[in-house]
C-alpha positions in Angstrom: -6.3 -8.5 13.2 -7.1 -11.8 10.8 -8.4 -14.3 13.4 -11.3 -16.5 12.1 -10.5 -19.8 10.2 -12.4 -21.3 7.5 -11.4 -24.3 5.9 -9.8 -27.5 8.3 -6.1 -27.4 8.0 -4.4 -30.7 6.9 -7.9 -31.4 4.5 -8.0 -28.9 1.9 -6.9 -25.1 1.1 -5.9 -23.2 4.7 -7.8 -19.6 4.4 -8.5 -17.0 7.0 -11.6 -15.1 5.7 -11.1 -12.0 3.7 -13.2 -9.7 2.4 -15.2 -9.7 -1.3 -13.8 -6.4 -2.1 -11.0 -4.5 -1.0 -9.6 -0.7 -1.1 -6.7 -0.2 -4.4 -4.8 2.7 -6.0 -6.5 2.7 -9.6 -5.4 4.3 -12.4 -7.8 5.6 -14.8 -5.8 6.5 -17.8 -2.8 7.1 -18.5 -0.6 10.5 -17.3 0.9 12.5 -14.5 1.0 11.3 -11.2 -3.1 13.2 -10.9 -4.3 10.3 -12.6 -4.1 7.9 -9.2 -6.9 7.3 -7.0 -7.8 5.5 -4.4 -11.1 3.3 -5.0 -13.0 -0.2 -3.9 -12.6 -3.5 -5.8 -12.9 -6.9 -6.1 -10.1 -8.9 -3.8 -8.5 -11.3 -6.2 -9.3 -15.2 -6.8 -6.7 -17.4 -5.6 -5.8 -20.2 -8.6 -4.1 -23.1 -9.6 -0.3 -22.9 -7.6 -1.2 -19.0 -6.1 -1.0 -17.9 -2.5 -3.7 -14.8 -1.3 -1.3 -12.4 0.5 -2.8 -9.4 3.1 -1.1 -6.1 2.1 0.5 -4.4 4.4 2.7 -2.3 1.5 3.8 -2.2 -1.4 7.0 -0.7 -2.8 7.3 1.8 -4.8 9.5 1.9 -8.1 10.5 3.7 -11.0 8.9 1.3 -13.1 5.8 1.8 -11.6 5.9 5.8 -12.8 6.6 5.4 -16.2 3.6 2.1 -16.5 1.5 5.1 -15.2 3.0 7.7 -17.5 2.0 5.2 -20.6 5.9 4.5 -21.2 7.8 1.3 -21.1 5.8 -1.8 -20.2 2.6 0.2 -20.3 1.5 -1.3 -23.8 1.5 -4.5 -21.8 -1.5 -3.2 -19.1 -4.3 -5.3 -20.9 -7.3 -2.6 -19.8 -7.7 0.5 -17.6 -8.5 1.5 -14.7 -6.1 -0.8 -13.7 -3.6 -1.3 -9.8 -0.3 -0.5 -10.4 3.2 -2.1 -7.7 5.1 -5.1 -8.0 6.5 -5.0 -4.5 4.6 -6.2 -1.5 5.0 -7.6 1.9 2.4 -9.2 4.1 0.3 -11.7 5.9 -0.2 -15.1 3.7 -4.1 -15.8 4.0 -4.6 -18.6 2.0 -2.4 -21.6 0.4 -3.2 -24.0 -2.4 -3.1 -27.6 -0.2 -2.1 -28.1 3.3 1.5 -29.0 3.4 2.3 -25.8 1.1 5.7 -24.7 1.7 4.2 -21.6 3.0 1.4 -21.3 6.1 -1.5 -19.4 6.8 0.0 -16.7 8.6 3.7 -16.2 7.6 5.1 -13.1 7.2 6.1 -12.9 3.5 7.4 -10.3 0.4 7.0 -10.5 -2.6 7.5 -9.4 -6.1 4.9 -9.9 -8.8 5.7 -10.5 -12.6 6.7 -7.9 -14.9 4.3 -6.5 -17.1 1.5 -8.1 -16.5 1.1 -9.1 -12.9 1.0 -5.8 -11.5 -1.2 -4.7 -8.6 0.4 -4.7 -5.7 -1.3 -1.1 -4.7 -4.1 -3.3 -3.3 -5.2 -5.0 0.1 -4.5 -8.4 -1.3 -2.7 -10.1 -3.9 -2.8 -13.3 -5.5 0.6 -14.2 -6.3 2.5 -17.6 -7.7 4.3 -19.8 -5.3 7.6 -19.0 -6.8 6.7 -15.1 -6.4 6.8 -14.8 -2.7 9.2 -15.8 0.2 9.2 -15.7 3.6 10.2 -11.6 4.8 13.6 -11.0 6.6 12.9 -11.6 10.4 14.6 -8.3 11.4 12.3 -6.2 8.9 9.0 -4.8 9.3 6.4 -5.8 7.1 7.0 -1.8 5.6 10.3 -2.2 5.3 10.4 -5.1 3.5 7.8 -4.2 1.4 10.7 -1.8 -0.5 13.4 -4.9 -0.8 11.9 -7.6 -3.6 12.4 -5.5 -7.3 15.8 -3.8 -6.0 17.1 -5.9 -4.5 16.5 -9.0 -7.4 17.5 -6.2 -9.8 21.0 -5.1 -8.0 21.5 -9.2 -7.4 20.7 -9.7 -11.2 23.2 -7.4 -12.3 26.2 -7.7 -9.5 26.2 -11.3 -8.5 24.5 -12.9 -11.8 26.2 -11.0 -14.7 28.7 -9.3 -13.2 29.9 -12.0 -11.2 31.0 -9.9 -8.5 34.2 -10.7 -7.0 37.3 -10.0 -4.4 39.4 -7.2 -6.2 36.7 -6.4 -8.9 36.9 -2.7 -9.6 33.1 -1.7 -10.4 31.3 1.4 -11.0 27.9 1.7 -9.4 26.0 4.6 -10.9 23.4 6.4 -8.4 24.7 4.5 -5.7 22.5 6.1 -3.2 18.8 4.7 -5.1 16.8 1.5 -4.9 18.5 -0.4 -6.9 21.5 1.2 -6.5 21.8 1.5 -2.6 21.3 -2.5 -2.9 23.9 -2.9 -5.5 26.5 -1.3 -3.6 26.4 -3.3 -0.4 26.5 -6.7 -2.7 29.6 -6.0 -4.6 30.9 -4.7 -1.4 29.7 -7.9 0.1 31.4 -10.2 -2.7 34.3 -8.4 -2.2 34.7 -5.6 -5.2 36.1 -2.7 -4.9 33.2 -0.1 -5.3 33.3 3.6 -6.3 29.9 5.0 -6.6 27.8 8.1 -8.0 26.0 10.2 -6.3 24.8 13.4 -4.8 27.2 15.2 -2.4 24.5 14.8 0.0 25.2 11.1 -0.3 28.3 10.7 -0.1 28.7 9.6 4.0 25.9 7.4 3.0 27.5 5.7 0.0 30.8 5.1 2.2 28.7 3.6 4.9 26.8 0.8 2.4 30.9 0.0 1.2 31.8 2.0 -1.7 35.5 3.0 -1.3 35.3 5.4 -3.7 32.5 8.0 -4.1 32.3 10.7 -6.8 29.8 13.9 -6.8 28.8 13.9 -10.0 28.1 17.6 -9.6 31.9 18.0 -9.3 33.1 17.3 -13.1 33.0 14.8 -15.1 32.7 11.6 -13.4 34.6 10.0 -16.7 37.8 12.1 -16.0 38.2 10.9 -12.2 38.0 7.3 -12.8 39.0 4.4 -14.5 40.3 1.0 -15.6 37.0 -0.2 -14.4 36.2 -4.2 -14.8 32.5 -3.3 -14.6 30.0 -0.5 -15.1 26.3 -1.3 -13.3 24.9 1.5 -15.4 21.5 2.9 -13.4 21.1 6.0 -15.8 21.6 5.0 -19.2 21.8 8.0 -21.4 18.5 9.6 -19.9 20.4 12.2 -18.4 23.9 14.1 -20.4 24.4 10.7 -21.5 25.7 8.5 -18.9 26.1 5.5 -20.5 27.7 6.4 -23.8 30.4 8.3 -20.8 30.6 5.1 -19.1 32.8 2.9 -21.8 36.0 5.4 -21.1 36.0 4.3 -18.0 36.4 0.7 -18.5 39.5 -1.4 -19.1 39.6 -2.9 -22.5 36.9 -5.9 -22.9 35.5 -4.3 -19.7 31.9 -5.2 -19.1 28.7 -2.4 -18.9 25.5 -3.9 -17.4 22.1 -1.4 -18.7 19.3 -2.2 -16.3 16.4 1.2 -17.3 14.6 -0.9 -20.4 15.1 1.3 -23.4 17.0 4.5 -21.2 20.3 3.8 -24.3 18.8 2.2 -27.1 22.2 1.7 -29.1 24.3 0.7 -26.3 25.6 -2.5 -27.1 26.6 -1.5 -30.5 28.3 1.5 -29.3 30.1 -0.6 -26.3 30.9 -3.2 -29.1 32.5 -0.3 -31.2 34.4 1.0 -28.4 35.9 -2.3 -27.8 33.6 -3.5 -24.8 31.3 -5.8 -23.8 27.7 -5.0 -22.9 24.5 -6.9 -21.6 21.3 -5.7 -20.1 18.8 -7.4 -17.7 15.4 -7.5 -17.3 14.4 -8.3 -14.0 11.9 -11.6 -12.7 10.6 -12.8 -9.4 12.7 -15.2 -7.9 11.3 -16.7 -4.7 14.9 -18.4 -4.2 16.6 -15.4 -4.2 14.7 -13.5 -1.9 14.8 -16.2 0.2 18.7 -15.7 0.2 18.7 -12.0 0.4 16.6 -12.2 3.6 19.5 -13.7 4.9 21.8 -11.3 4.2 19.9 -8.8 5.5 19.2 -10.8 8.6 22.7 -11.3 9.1 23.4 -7.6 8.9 25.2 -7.8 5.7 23.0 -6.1 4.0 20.6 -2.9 5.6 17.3 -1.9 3.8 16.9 2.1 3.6 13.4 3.5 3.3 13.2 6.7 2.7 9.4 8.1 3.0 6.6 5.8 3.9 3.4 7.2 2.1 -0.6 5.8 3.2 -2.5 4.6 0.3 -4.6 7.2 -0.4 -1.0 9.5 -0.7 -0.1 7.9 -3.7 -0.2 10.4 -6.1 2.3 12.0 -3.8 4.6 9.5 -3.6 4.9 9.3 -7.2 5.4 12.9 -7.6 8.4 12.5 -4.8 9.7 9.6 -6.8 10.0 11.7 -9.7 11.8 14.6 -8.3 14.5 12.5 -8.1 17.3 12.4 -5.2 15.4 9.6 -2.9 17.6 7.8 -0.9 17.0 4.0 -1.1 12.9 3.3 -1.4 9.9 4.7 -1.3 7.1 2.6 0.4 3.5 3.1 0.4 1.7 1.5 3.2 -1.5 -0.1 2.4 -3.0 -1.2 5.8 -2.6 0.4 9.2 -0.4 -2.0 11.3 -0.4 -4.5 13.2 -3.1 -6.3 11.4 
């Protein structure tokens, strides 16, 4: 437990005292999930507008696997070893000023900025103002350790480009996954009419975050059981027997297809272009405003979190290998500090 003050409240910076170091998941070089490790530290310097956030855990993501696999944003990573996670959720320890719109002690999550802000597999983070938010009230600090990337990257692509919508007909591919588990239950939310992909292992689970429609993609050929889509939220790209390029036949003509993996179907929006459809994709930020509005939702019950494993920190070579063998329901967490702290 964090109990001793330094600093007077109302006169400068708020702090409760943390330690010089701290314990971090490090990655040494680039590779297979072997390459993690957990090691000791320096904490982070607070500066300028940042908060200093406890740890209690960080989420785990897809992104996070390939940075550590040396693809996608990994050319970004400006030295190694370095601390991988953009997800966390935690105990605020110190604030810029007293008066900050966040206290000493709040309960808050968190997403950090993508490429270079990673490091969330650490006991502390030293994040931007406009990074973190106060948590749901009805989650756990672990739960909502697994919400911030999703869940901005489902809102990104369902409520910002999408526009989501009473009547919309959209197509959610893997329905049942992070992202996709999130994107569901806000174009359900909004008011579209969802049919979703996924496992037949998932398909109570799909029906139960609001798809009205759920296809095994096992079954055939998801393309020849659905269509006259409006939109497409296209969670696969062409990474596997080309998704996305099987996508456009199911749209109505000028029908929109959202790409969020970064570089999963290279030529897609010339080949949506060519096929008659529009195409975007999107890349996703921290947006303290948003989370702010999602922990709403979720408090409200509109909107339910699903964590599927929780890993310890020194586990988290594990829980990258689970992440990659594919078929996780909703997130992955690893827990950084035993609770409550």
């Amino acid at each position: 437990m964090i109990e001793q003050w330094s600093g007077s409240p109302g006169v400068s910076s708020p702090t409760l005292t943390h330690p010089k170091t701290m314990r971090a998941v490090l990655l040494d070089s680039f590779g297979d999930a072997s390459e993690l490790h957990a090691g000791t530290v320096d904490s982070p310097v607070r500066v300028n507008s940042e908060v200093l956030v406890k740890v209690a855990a960080a989420g785990i993501n897809p992104l996070d696997a390939k940075t550590r696999a040396g693809k996608g944003v990994a050319y970004a990573i400006p030295s190694l070893p370095c601390i991988l996670g953009y997800d966390f959720a935690g105990v605020v320890v110190e604030t810029p000023f007293a008066g900050h719109p966040l206290n000493v002690g709040d309960e808050v999550y968190g997403m950090m900025s993508v490429p270079r802000g990673a490091g969330s597999y650490a006991e502390y983070v030293a994040a931007p103002t406009l990074q973190v938010a106060r948590k749901p009230k009805s989650l756990s600090l672990v739960e909502a350790a697994a919400v911030p990337l999703a869940a901005l990257t489902a809102w990104g692509l369902v409520v910002e480009l999408a526009k989501a919508h009473e009547g919309q007909r959209m197509l959610i591919h893997a329905g049942a996954g992070g992202v996709g588990h999130f994107a569901v239950q806000f174009a359900s939310y909004f008011g579209a009419r969802v049919t979703a992909t996924g496992s037949a292992a998932n398909q109570g689970f799909l029906r139960e975050l609001g798809a009205s429609t759920v296809l095994d993609y096992a079954a055939g050929p998801f393309e020849e059981q659905v269509s006259n889509q409006d939109v497409v939220i296209d969670l696969v790209g062409n990474v596997h027997d080309s998704t996305g390029t099987r996508s456009l036949s199911t749209l109505r003509p000028g029908g929109l297809i959202v790409n969020a993996p970064t570089g999963s179907w290279p030529t897609f929006e010339a080949e949506a272009a060519a096929a008659g459809m529009r195409a975007t994709t999107f890349k996703v930020s921290p947006d303290a405003a948003t989370l702010a509005v999602i922990a709403r939702l979720i408090d409200s019950g509109d909107v339910h979190v699903h964590v599927d494993r929780v890993f310890p920190l020194a586990e988290a070579a594990a829980a990258h290998r689970a992440l990659e063998g594919g078929h996780t329901r909703g997130k992955l967490v690893l827990q950084i500090a035993a609770l409550p702290f």
